[in-house]
C-alpha positions in Angstrom: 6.5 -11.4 10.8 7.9 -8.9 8.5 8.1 -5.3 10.1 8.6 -2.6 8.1 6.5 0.2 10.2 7.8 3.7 10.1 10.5 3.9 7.2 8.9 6.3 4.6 8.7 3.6 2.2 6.8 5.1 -1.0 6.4 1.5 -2.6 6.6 -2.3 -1.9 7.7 -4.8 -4.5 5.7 -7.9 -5.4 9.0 -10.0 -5.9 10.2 -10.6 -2.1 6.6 -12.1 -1.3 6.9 -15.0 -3.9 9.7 -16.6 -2.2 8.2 -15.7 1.8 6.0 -19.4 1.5 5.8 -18.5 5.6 5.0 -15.3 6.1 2.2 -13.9 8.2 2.3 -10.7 8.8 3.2 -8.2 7.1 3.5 -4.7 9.1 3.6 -1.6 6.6 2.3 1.0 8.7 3.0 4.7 9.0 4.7 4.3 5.7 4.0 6.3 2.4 2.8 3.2 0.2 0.1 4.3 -1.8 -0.4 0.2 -2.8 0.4 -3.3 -1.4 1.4 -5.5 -4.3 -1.9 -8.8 -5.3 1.2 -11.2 -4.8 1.9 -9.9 -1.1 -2.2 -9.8 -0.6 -2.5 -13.2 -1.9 0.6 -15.0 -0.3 -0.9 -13.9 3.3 -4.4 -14.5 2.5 -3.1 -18.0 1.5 -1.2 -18.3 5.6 -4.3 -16.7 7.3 -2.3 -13.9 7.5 -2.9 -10.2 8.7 -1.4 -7.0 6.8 -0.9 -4.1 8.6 -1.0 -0.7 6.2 -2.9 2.0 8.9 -0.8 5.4 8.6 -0.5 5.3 4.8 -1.5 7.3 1.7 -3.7 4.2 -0.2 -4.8 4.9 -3.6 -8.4 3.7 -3.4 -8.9 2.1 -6.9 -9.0 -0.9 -9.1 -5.1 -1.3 -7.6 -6.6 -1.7 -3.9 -8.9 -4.1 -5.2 -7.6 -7.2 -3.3 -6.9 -5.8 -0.1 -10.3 -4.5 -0.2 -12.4 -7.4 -0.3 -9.4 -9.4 2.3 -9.8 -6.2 4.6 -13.8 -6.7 4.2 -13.5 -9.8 5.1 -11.2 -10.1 8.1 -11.3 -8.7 11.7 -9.0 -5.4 12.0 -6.2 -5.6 14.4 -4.9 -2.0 15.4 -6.4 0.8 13.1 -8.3 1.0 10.2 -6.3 1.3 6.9 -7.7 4.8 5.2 -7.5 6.2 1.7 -5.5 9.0 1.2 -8.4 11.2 0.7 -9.1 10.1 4.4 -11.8 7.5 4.0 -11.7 4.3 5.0 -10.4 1.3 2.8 -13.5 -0.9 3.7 -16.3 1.6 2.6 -14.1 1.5 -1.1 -17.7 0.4 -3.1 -15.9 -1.2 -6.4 -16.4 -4.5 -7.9 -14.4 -6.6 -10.3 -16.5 -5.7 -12.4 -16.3 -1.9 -11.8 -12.3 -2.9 -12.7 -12.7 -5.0 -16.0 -12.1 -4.5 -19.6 -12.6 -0.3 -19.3 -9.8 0.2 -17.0 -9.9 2.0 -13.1 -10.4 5.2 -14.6 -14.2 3.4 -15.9 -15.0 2.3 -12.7 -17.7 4.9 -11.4 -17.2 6.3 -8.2 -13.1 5.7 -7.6 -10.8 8.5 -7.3 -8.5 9.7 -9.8 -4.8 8.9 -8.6 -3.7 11.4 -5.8 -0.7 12.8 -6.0 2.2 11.1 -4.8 3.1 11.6 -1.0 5.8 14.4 -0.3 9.5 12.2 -1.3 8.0 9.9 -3.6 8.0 12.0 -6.9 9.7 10.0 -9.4 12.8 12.6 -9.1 13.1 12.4 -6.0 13.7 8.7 -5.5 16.1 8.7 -8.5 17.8 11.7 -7.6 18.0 11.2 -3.4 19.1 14.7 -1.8 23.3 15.4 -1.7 24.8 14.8 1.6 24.9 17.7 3.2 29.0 18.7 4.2 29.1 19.8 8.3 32.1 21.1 7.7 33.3 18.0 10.3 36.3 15.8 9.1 35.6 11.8 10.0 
């Protein structure tokens, strides 16, 4: 089990996943990921694995795609993920087809990308907040 719940993560990479030939559960919740990574998907799909992404912002798209039809799928332990517009992931209606050659923005019905949540501009995980001096010595 990999645990990640409640550590404002904005994003998960695909890399750790590929070399995780065990895992089998992957706990994102309360997080700000607006996407799990197909290789993370896939890998637990593979180990009749759970993931755990309830308490997030998830882009509903062509990106959720995989999740989707897993989450569709398999029995819910805990809540139900939710998109960030607040509906849930497993009433997302898109299709591979929906997701082909035209690109998400073709598929009829998604959203357009929402924002991203409050600490996960691009500026503001390059440029983290300066520490703030307390005016304390060490």
């Amino acid at each position: 089990m990999l645990q990640m719940d409640h550590n404002l993560l904005c994003s998960v990479s695909t890399l750790p996943f590929s070399r995780m030939a065990r895992l089998k559960v992957l706990s994102l919740s309360d997080n700000r990921v607006r996407s799990v990574p197909d290789a993370a998907v896939m890998r637990l799909r593979a180990n009749d694995g759970r993931v755990e992404v309830a308490g997030n912002p998830l882009w509903c798209s062509c990106e959720a795609l995989q999740l989707h039809s897993w989450l569709a799928e398999a029995p819910l332990a805990g809540d139900a993920p939710r998109c960030a517009d607040g509906s849930p992931l497993r009433e997302l209606r898109v299709s591979r087809q929906d997701c082909g050659a035209g690109g998400p923005e073709a598929a009829a019905g998604l959203r357009s990308a929402p924002p991203p949540p409050q600490g996960c501009e691009p500026e503001a995980e390059a440029n983290p907040p300066p520490e703030r001096n307390t005016g304390k010595s060490g």
